[in-house]
C-alpha positions in Angstrom: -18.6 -30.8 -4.2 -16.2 -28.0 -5.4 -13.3 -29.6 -7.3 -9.6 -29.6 -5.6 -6.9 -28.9 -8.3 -4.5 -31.1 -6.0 -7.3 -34.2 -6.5 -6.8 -33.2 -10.6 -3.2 -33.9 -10.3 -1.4 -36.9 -12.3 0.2 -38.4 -9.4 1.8 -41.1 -11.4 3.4 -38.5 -13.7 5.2 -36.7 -11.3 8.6 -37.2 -10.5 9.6 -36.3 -6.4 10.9 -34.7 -4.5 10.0 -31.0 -6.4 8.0 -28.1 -5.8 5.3 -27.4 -7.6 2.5 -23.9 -7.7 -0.8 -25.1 -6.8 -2.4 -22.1 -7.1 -2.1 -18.3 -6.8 -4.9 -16.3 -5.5 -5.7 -12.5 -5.1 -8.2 -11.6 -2.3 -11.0 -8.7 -2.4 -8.1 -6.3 -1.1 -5.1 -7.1 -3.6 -3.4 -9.8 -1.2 -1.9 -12.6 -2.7 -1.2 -15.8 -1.6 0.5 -18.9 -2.8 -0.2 -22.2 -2.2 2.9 -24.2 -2.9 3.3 -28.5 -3.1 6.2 -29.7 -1.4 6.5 -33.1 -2.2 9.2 -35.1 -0.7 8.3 -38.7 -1.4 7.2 -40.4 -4.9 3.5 -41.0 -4.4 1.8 -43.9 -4.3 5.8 -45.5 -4.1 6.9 -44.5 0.1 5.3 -42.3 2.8 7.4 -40.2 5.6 6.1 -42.4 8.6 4.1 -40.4 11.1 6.3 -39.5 13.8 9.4 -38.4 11.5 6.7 -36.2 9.1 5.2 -34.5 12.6 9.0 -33.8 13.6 9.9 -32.2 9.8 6.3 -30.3 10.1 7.5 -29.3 13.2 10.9 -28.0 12.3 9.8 -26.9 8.5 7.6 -24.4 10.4 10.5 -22.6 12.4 13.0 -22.9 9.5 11.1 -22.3 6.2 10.4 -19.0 8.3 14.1 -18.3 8.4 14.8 -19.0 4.8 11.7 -16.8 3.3 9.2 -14.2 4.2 5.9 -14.5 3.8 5.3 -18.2 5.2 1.5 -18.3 5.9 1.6 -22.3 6.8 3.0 -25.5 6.0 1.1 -28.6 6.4 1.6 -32.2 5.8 -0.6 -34.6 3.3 -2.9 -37.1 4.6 -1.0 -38.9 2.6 2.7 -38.5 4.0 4.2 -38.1 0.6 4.9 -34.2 1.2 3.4 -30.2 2.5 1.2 -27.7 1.2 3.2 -24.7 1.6 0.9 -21.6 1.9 3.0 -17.8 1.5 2.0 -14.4 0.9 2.8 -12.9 -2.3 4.5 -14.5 -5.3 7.6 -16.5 -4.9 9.0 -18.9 -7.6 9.1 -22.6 -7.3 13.3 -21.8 -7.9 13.1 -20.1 -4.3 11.1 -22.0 -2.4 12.9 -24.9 -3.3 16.0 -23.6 -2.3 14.4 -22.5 1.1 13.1 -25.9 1.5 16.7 -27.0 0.2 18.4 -25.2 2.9 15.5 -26.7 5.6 16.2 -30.2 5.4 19.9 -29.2 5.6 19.6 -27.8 8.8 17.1 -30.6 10.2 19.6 -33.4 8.8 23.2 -32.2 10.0 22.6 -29.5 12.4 19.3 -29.9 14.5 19.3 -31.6 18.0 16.5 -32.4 19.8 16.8 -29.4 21.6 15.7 -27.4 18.3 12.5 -28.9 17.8 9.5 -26.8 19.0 6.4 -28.1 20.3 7.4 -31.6 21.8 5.8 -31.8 25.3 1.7 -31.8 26.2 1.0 -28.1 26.1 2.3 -27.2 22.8 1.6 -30.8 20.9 -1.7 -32.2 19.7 0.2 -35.4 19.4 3.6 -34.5 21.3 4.3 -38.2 21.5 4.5 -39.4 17.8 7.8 -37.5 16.9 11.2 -38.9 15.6 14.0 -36.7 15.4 16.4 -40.0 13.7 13.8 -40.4 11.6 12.9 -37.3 10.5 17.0 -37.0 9.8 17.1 -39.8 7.8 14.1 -38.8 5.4 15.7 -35.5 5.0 18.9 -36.8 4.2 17.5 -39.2 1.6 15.1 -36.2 0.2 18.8 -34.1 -0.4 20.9 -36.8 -2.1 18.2 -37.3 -4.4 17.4 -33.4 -4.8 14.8 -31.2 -5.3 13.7 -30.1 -8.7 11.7 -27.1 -9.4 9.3 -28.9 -11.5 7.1 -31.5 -11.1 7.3 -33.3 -14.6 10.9 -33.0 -15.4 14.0 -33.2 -12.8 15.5 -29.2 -13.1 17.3 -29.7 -9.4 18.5 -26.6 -7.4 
């Protein structure tokens, strides 16, 4: 089985919430992509319960568009601790953090139920298990405690 960096990582030496460069890979025609860890909770410490990660994923896809180009995808963990953010080209972990910075902002103090995209049967997989409050509160929690461009050490933006 090919080995997964993310698998390699010391999960007990990291210190969340932070953004961290998985990897950066250029395909057969020069296009580069980034692959981005967007971790939110300590691991192995808390987990985002379900329905208030599916309302973040949710809302991170709409609004990590409007904060930077080149968002490919952003998808939760099985382990509800954080996203794998996947861009085109080469952004630094300084503005991706501030994107997602400026993300939780808006899905703590601005965003009504109103905003969030993909809540009823046709556009949902799982259209039940959401949670605005929750998803709130997470962010809120995720802010005060900042979000560090590093994984190791806390260099907050």
């Amino acid at each position: 089985m090919a080995k997964v960096e993310s698998f390699t990582l010391d999960h007990t030496a990291v210190k969340a919430p932070y953004v961290r460069l998985i990897t950066r890979e250029t395909g057969a025609k020069g296009d580069v992509i980034s692959n981005f860890d967007l971790r939110l909770v300590q691991p192995n410490t808390n987990a985002i319960p379900t329905a208030g990660l599916h309302t973040i994923e949710h809302l991170l896809a709409g609004y990590l568009r409007d904060e930077m180009s080149g968002v490919i995808d952003c998808s939760p963990f099985g382990c509800r601790t954080g996203f794998h953010l996947i861009t085109w080209g080469e952004q630094s972990t300084e503005e991706v953090a501030k994107a997602l910075k400026a993300a939780l902002h808006r899905i703590a103090f601005d965003t009504e139920w109103k905003d969030v995209q993909g809540t009823d049967k046709y556009s949902c997989g799982n259209y039940r298990d959401h949670s605005l409050f929750s998803a709130k509160e997470w962010s809120k929690d995720i802010l005060d405690k900042g979000i560090s461009k590093d994984p190791f050490t806390r260099e907050v933006v």
